[in-house]
ChimeraX commands (.cxc) that place a marker at each C-alpha (Angstrom):
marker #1 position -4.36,-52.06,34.65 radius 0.5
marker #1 position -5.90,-49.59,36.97 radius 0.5
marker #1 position -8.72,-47.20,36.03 radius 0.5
marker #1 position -6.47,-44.36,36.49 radius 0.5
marker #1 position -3.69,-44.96,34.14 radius 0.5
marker #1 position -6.90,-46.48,31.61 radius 0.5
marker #1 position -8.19,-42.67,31.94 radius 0.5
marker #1 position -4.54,-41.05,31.88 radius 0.5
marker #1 position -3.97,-43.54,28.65 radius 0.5
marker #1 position -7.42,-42.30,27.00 radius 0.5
marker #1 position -6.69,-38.28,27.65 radius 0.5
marker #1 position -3.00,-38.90,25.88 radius 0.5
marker #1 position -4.76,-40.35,22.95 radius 0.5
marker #1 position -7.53,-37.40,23.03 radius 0.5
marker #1 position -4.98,-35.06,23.11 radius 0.5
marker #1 position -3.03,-36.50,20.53 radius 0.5
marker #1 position -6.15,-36.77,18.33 radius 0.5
marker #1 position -7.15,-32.98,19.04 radius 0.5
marker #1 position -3.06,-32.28,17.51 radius 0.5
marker #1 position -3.93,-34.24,14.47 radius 0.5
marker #1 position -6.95,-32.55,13.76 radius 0.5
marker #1 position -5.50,-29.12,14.11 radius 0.5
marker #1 position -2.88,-30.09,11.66 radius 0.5
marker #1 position -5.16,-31.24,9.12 radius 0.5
marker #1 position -6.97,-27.83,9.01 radius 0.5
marker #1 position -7.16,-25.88,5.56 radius 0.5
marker #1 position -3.99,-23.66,7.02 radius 0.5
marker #1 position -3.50,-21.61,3.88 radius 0.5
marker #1 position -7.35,-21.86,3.10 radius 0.5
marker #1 position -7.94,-23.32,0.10 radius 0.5
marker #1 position -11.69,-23.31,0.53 radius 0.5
marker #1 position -11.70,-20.14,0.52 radius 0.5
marker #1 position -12.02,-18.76,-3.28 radius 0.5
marker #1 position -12.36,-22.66,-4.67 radius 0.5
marker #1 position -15.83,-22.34,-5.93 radius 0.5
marker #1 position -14.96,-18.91,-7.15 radius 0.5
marker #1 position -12.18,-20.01,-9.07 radius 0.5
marker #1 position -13.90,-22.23,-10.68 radius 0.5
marker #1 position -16.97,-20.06,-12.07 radius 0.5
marker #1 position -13.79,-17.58,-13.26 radius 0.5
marker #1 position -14.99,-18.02,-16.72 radius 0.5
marker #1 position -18.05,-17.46,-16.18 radius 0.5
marker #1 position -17.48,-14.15,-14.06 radius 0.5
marker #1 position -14.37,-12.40,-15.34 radius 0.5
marker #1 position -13.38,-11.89,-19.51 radius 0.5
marker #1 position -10.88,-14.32,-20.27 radius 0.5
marker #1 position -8.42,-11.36,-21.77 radius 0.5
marker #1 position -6.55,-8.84,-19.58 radius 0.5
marker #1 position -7.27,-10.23,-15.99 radius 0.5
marker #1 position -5.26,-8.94,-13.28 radius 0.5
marker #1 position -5.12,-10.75,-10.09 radius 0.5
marker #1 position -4.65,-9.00,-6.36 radius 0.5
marker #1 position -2.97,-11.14,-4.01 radius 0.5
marker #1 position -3.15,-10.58,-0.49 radius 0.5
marker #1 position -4.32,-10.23,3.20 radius 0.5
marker #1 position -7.31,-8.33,4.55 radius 0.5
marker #1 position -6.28,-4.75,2.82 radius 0.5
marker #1 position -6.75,-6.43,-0.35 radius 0.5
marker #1 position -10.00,-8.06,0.84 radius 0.5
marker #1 position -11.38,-4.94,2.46 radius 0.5
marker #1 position -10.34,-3.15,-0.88 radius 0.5
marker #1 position -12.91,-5.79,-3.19 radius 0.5
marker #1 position -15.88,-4.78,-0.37 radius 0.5
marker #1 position -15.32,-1.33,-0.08 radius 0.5
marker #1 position -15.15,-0.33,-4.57 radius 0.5
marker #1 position -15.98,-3.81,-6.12 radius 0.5
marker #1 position -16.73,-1.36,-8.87 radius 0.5
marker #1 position -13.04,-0.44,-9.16 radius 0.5
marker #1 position -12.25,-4.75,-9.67 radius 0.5
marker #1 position -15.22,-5.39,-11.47 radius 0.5
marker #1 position -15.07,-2.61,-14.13 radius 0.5
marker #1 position -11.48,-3.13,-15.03 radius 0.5
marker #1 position -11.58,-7.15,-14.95 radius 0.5
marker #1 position -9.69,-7.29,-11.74 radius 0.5
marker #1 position -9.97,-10.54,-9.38 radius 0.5
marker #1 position -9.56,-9.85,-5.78 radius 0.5
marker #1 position -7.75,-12.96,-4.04 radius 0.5
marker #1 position -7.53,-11.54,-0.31 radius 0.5
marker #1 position -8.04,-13.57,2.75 radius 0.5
marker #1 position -7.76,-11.68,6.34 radius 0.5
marker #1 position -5.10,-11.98,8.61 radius 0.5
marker #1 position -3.18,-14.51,6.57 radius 0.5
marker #1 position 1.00,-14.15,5.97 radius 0.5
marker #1 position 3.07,-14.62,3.25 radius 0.5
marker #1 position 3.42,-18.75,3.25 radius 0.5
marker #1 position -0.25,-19.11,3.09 radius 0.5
marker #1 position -0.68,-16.96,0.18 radius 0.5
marker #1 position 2.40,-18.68,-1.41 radius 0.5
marker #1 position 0.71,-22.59,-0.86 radius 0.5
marker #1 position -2.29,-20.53,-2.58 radius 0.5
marker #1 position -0.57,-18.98,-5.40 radius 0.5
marker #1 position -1.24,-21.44,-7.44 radius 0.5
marker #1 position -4.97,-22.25,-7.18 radius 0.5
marker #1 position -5.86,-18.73,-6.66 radius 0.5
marker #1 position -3.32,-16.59,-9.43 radius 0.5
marker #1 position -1.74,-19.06,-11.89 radius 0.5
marker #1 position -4.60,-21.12,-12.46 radius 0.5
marker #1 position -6.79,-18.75,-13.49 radius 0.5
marker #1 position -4.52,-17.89,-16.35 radius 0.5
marker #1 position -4.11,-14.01,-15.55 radius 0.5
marker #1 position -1.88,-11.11,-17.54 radius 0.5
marker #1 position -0.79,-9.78,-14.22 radius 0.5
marker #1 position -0.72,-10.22,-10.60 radius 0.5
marker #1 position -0.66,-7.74,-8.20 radius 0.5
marker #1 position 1.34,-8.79,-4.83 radius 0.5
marker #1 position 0.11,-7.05,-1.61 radius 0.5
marker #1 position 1.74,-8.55,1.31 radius 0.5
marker #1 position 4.00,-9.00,4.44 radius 0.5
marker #1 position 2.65,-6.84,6.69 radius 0.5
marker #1 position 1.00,-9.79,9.14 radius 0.5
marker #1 position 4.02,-11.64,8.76 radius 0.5
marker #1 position 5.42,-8.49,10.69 radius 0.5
marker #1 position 2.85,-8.97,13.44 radius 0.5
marker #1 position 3.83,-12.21,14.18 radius 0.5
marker #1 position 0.19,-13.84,12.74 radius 0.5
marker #1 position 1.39,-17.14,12.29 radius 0.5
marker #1 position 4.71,-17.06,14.31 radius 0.5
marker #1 position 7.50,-15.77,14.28 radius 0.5
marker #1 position 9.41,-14.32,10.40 radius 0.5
marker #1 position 12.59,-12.74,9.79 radius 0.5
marker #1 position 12.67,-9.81,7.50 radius 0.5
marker #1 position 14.86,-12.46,4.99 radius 0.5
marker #1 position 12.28,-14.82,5.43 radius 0.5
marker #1 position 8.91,-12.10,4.71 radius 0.5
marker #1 position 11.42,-10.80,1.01 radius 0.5
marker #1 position 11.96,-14.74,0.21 radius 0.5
marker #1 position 8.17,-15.85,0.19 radius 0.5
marker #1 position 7.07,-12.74,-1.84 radius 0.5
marker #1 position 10.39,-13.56,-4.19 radius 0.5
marker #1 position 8.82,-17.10,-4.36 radius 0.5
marker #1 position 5.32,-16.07,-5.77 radius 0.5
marker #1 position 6.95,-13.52,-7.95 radius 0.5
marker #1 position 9.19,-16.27,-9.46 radius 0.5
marker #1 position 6.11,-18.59,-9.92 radius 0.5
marker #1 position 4.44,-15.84,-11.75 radius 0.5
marker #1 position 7.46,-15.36,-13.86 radius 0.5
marker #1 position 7.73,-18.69,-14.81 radius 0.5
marker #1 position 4.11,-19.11,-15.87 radius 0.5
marker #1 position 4.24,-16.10,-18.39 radius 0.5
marker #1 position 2.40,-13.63,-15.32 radius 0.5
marker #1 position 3.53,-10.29,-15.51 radius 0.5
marker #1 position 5.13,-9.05,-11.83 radius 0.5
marker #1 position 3.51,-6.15,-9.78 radius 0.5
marker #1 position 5.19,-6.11,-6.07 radius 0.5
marker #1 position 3.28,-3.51,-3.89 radius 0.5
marker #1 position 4.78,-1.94,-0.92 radius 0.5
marker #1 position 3.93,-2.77,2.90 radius 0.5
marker #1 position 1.33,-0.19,3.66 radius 0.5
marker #1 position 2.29,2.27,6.49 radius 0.5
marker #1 position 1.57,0.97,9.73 radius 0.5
marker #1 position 3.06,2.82,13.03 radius 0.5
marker #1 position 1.34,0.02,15.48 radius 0.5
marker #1 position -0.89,-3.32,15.29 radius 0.5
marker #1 position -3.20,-2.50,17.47 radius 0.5
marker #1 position -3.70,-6.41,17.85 radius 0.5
marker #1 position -0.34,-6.51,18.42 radius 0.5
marker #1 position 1.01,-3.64,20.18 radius 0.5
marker #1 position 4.40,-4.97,21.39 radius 0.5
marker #1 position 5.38,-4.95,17.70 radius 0.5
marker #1 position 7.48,-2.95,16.29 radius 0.5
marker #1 position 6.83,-1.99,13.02 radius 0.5
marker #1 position 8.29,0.61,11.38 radius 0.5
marker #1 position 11.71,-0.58,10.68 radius 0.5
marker #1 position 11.02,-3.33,9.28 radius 0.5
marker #1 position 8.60,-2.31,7.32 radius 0.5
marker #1 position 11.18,0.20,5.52 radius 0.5
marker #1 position 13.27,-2.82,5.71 radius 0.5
marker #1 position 11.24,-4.71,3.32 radius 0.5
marker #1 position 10.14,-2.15,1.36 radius 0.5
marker #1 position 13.59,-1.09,0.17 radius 0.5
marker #1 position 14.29,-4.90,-0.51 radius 0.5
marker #1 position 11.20,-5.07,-2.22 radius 0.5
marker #1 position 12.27,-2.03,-4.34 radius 0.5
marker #1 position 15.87,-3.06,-5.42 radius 0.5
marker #1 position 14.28,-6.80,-6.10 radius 0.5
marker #1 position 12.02,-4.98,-8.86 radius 0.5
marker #1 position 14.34,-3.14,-10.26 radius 0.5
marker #1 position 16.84,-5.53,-10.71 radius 0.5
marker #1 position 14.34,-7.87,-12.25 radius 0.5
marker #1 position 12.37,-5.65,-14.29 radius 0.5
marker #1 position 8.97,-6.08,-12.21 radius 0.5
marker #1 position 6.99,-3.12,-11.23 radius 0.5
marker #1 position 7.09,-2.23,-7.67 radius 0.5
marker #1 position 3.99,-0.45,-6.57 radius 0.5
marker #1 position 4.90,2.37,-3.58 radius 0.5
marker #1 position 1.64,3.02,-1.84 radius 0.5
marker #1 position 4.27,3.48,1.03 radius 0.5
marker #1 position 5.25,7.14,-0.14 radius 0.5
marker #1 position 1.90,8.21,-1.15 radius 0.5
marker #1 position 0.48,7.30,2.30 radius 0.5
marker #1 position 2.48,7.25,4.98 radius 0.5
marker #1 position 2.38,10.24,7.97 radius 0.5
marker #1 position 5.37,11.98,9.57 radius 0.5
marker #1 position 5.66,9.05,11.63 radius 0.5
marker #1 position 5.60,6.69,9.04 radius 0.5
marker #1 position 2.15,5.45,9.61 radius 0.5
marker #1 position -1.26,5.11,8.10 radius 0.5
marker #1 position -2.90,8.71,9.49 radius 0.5
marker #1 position -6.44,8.52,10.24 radius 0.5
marker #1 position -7.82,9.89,6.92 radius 0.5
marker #1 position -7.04,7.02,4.99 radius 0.5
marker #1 position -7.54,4.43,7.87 radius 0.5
marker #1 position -9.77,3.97,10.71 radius 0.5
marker #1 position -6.92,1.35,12.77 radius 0.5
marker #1 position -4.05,2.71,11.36 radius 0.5
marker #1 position -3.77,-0.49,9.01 radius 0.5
marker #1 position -6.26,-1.27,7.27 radius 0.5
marker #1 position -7.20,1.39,4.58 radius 0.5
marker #1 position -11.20,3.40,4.50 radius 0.5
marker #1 position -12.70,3.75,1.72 radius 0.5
marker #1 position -10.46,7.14,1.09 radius 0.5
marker #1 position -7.05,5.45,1.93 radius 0.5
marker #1 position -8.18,2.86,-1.27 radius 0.5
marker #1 position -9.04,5.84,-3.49 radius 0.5
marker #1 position -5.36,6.82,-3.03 radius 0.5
marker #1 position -4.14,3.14,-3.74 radius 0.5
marker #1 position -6.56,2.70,-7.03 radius 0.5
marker #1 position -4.47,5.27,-9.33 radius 0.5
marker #1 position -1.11,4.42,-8.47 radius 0.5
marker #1 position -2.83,0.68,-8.90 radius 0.5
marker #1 position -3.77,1.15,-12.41 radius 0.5
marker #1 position -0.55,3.28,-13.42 radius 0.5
marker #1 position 1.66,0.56,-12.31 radius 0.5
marker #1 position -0.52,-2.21,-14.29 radius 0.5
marker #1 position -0.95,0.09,-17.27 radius 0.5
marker #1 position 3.47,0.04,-16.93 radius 0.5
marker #1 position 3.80,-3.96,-16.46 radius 0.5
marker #1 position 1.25,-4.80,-19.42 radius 0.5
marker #1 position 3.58,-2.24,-21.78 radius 0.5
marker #1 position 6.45,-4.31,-20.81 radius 0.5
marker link #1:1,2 radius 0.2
marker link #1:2,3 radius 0.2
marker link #1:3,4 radius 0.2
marker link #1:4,5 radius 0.2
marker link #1:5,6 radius 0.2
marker link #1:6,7 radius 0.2
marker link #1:7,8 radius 0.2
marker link #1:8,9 radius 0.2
marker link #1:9,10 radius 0.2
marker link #1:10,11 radius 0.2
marker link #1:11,12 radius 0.2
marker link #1:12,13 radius 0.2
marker link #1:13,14 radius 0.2
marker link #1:14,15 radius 0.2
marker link #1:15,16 radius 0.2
marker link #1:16,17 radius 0.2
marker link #1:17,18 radius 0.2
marker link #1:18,19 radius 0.2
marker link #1:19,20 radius 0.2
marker link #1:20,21 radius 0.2
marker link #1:21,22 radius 0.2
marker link #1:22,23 radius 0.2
marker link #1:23,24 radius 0.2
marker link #1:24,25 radius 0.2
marker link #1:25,26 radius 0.2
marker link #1:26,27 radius 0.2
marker link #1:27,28 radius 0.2
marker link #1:28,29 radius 0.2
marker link #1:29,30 radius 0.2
marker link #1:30,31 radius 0.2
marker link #1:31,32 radius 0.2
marker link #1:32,33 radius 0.2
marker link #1:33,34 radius 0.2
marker link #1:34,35 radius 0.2
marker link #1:35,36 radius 0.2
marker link #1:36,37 radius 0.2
marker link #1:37,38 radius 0.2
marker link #1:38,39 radius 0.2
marker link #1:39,40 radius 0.2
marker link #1:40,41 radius 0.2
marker link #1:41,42 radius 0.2
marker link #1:42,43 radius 0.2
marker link #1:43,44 radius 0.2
marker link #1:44,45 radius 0.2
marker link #1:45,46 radius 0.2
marker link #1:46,47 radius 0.2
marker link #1:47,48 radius 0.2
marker link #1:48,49 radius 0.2
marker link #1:49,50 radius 0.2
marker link #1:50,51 radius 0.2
marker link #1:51,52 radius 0.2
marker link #1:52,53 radius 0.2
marker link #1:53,54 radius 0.2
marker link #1:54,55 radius 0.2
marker link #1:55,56 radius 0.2
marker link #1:56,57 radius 0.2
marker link #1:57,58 radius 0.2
marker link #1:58,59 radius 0.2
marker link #1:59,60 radius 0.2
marker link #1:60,61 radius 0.2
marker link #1:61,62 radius 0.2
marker link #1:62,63 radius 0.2
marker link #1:63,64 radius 0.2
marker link #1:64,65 radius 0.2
marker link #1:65,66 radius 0.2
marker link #1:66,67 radius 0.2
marker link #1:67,68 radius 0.2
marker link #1:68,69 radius 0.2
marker link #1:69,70 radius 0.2
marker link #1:70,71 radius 0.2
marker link #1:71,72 radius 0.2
marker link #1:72,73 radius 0.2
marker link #1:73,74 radius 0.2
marker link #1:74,75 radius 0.2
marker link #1:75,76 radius 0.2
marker link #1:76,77 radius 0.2
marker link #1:77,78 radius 0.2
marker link #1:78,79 radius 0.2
marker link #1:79,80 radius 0.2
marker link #1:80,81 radius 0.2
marker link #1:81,82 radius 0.2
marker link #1:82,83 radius 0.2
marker link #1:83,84 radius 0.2
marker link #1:84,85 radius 0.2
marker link #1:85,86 radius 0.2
marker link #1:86,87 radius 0.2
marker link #1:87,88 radius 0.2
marker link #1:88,89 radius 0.2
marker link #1:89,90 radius 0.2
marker link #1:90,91 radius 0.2
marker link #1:91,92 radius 0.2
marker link #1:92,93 radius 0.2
marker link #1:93,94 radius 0.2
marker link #1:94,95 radius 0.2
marker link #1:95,96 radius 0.2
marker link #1:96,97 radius 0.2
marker link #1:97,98 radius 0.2
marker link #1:98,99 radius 0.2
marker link #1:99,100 radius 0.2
marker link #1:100,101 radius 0.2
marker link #1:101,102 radius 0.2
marker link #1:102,103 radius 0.2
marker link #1:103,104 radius 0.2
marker link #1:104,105 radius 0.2
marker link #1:105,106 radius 0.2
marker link #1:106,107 radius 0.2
marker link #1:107,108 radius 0.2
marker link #1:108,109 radius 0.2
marker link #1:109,110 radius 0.2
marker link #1:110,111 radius 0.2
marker link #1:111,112 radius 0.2
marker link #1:112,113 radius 0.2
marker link #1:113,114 radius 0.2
marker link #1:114,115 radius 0.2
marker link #1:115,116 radius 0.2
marker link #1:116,117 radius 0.2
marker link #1:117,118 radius 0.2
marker link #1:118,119 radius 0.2
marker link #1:119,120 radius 0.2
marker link #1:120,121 radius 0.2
marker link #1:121,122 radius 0.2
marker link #1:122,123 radius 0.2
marker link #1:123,124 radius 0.2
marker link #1:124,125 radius 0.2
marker link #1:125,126 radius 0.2
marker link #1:126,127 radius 0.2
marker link #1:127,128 radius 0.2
marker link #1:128,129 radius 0.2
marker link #1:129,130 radius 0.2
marker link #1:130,131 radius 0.2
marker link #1:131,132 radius 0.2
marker link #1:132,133 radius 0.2
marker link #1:133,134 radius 0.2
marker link #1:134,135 radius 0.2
marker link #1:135,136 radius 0.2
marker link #1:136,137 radius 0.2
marker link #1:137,138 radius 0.2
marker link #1:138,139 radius 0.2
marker link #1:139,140 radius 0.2
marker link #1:140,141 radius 0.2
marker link #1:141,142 radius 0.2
marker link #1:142,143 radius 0.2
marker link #1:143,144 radius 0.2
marker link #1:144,145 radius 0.2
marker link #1:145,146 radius 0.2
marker link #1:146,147 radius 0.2
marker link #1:147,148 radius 0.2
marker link #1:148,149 radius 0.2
marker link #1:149,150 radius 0.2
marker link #1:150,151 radius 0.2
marker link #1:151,152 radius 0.2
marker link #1:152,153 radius 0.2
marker link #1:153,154 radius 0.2
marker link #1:154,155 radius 0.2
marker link #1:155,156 radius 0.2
marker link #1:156,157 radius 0.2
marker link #1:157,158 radius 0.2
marker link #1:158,159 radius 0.2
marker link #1:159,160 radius 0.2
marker link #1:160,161 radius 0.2
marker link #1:161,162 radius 0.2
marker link #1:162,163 radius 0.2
marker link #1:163,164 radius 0.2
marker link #1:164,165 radius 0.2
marker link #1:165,166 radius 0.2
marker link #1:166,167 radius 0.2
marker link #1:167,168 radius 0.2
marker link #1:168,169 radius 0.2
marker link #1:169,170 radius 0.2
marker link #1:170,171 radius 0.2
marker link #1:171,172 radius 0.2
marker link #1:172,173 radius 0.2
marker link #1:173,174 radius 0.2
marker link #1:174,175 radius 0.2
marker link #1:175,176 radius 0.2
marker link #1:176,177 radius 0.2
marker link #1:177,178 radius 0.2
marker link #1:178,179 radius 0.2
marker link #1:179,180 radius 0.2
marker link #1:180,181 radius 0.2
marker link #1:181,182 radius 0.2
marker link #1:182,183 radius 0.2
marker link #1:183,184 radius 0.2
marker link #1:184,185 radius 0.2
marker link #1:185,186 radius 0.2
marker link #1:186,187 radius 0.2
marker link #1:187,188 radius 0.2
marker link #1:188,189 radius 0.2
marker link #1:189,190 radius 0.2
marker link #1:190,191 radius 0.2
marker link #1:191,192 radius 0.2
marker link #1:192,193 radius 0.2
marker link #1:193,194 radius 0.2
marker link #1:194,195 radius 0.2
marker link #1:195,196 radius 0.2
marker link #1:196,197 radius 0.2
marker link #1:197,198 radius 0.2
marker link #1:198,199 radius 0.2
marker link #1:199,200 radius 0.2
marker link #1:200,201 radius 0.2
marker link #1:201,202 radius 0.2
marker link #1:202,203 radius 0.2
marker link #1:203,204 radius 0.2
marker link #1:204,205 radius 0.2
marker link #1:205,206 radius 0.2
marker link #1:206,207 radius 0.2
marker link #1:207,208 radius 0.2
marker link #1:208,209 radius 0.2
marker link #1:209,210 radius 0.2
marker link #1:210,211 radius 0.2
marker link #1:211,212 radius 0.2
marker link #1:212,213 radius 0.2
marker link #1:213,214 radius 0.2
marker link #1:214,215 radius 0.2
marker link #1:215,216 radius 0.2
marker link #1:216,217 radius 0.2
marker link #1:217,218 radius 0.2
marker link #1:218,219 radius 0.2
marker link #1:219,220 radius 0.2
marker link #1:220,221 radius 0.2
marker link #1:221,222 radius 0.2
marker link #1:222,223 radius 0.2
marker link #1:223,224 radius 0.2
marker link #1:224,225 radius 0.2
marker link #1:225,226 radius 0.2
marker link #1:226,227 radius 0.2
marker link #1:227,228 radius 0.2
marker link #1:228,229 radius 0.2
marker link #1:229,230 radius 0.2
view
């Protein structure tokens, strides 16, 4: 056996190894609100929780007014940049098991932007479907919040991301409605002329400043104050 095909033999195998390890990363991140979850008890009253499910608007929203989650027993379960199938191998472990009245489900807008590959419109409605049903099914009441206005991703600026962001929406909507959830339009309340995120409520034109959240934290509690009166 010559040295060369020895060496060519040991970079497959490194390669290979390198694939193996990637794939046994914490993909949906687990880790990430474990030890959280379980000092829940210990941190948030046991009656009336709310959970927020989501990306980084929802965890931008818990650094910018922890007051506003704090004060009214709300648990923040965002992680940055993820896409709807990571929050939906999370659901579990970070909404259902920590027993809440509600959840509030923020997301869809990185599955747009192509974050982890490429998603149909179908396939962005079916994984938010799929954590609504789970929450359903485990006595949770349903709170489905519109994509946020977004007119670009600046990470992503070959995007388009308007149309299917009304796309969703409106599937989003007519999902609610025909199941009884709550669907939560920040969409209306802050969107431009151009149907984006101007800059007084955002400094990218995704993610929200502290005044785009103070526009989101009414229309918030109205729509939890409507699913806990169901």
């Amino acid at each position: 056996m010559s040295k060369f095909f020895q060496l060519s033999v040991c970079i497959v195998f490194m390669v290979w190894g390198n694939i193996f390890k990637l794939k046994a990363q914490d993909w949906p991140n687990l880790k990430r609100y474990a030890e959280a979850n379980e000092q829940v008890d210990a941190t948030h009253a046991k009656e009336d929780r709310v959970v927020f499910m989501g990306n980084s608007i929802t965890e931008g929203w818990v650094n910018s007014d922890a007051d506003f989650f704090t004060e009214n027993n709300f648990i923040g379960r965002g992680i940055s940049g993820q896409t709807t199938p990571q929050m939906l191998l999370r659901f579990r472990q970070d909404v259902i098991d920590l027993d809440p009245v509600a959840v509030v489900i923020l997301a869809g807008t990185n599955d747009i932007a192509g974050n982890t590959g490429p998603m149909t419109n179908k396939q962005i409605f079916d994984n938010i479907v799929s954590m609504a049903e789970l929450a359903e099914a485990n006595g949770i009441k349903v709170i489905i919040s519109s994509i946020l206005p977004a007119a670009n991703y600046p990470w992503k600026p070959e995007i388009e991301s308007v149309a299917p962001i009304l796309k969703i929406n409106t599937m989003l909507q007519y999902y609610c409605e025909g199941k009884g959830f709550i669907y939560l339009d920040y969409f209306s309340e802050m969107a431009n002329e151009e149907n984006g995120l101007p800059e007084k409520f955002s400094y990218d034109g995704v993610h929200p400043t502290e005044a785009g959240y103070k526009v989101m934290e009414p229309l918030a509690l109205e729509a939890i104050g409507k699913a806990l009166r169901k």
